[in-house]
C-alpha positions in Angstrom: 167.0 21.2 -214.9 166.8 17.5 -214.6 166.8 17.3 -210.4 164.2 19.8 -210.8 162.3 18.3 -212.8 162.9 14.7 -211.5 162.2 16.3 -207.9 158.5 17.5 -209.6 158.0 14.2 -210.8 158.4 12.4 -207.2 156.7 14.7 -205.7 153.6 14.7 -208.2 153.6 10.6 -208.0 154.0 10.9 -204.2 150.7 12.8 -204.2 148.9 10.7 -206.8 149.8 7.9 -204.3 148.4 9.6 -201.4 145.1 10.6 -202.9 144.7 7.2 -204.2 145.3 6.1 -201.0 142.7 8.4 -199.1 140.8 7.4 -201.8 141.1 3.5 -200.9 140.6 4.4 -197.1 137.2 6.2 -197.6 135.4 3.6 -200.2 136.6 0.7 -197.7 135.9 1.8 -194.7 131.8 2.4 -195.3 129.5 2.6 -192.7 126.9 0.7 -193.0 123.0 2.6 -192.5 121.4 -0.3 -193.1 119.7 -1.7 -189.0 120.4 -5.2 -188.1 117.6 -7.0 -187.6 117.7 -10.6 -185.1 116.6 -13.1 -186.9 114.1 -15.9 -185.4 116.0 -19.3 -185.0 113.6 -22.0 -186.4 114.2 -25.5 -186.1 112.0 -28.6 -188.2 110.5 -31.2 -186.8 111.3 -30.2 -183.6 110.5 -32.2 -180.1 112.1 -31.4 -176.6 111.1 -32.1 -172.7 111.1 -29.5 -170.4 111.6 -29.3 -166.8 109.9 -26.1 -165.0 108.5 -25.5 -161.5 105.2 -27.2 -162.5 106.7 -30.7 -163.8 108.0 -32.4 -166.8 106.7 -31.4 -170.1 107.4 -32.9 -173.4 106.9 -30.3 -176.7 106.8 -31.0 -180.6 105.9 -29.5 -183.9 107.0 -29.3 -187.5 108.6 -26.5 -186.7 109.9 -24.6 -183.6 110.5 -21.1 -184.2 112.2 -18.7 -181.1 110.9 -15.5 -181.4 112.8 -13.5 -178.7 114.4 -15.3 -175.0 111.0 -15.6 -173.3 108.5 -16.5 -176.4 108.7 -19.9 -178.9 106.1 -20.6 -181.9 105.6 -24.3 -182.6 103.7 -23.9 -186.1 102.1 -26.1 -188.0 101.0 -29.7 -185.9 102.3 -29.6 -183.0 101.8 -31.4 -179.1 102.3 -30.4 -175.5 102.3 -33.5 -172.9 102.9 -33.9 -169.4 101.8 -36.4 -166.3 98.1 -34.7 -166.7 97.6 -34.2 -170.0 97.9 -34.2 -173.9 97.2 -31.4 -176.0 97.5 -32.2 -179.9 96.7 -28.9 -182.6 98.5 -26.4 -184.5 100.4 -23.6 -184.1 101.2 -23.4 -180.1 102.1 -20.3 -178.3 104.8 -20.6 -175.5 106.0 -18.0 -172.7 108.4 -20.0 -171.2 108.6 -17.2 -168.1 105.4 -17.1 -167.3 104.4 -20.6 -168.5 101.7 -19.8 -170.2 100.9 -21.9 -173.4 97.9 -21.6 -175.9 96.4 -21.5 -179.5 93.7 -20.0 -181.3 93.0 -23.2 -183.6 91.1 -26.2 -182.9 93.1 -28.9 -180.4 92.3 -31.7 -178.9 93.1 -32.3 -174.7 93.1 -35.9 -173.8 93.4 -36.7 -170.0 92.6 -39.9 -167.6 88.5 -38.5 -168.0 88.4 -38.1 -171.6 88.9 -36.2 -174.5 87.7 -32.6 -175.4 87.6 -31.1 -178.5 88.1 -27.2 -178.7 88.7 -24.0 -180.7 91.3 -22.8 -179.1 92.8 -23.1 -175.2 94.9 -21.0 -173.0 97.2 -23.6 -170.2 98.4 -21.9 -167.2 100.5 -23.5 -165.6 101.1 -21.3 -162.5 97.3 -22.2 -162.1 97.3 -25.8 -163.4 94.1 -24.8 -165.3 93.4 -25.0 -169.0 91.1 -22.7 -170.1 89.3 -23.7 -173.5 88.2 -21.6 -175.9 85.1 -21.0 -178.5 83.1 -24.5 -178.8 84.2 -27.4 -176.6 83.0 -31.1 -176.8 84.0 -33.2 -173.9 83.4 -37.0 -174.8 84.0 -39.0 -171.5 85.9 -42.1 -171.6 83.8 -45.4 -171.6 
């Protein structure tokens, strides 16, 4: 009576194990439901020069912020220069494939003619035109 009994016994802890086990297996092994997102990389006081088909082109702002492999944000004050031009204003929109930059607050484009003052501008660089926007004051230089 004691084999069968000890032979219960093993096989009763031998199952216990198992379930525990299976048990172990499903709670650890979770899949998650949850979507990952892709984060925007930001970087602070952030300036850079850039080299595209169009000519050298230096960039700042407080803070650069890559929205996806073709679009960058530079928020808050923030500049674009190159051999023609200075643009100084806030929150710059860049498509680095199609090089088009521009803003939709006030900025200031200084060049070897003057300055003009602006609500907003659009810089095509494919084009080597800026196109201002809203209001625009061009003081010429004396």
């Amino acid at each position: 009576m004691s084999d069968s009994f000890l032979a219960k016994f093993l096989n009763s802890l031998i199952f216990i194990i198992l379930i525990f086990q299976i048990f172990l297996i499903f709670f650890n092994s979770k899949i998650s439901l949850k979507n990952i997102e892709h984060k925007n990389i930001s970087v602070e006081n952030f300036s850079s020069i850039a080299l595209s088909k169009y000519g050298i082109t230096s960039f700042g702002s407080e803070m650069l912020i890559k929205k996806d492999e073709s679009n960058i944000y530079l928020q808050g004050i923030s500049y674009l220069e190159n051999d023609s031009f200075k643009i100084y204003g806030e929150d710059i929109k860049i498509n680095i494939h199609s090089e088009i930059s521009s803003s939709d607050k006030q900025v200031e484009m200084i060049n070897s003619m003057g300055k003009m003052i602006s609500e907003g501008f659009n810089n095509i660089a494919i084009e080597s035109k800026i196109y201002f926007l809203g209001n625009s004051i061009f003081k010429f230089n004396d």
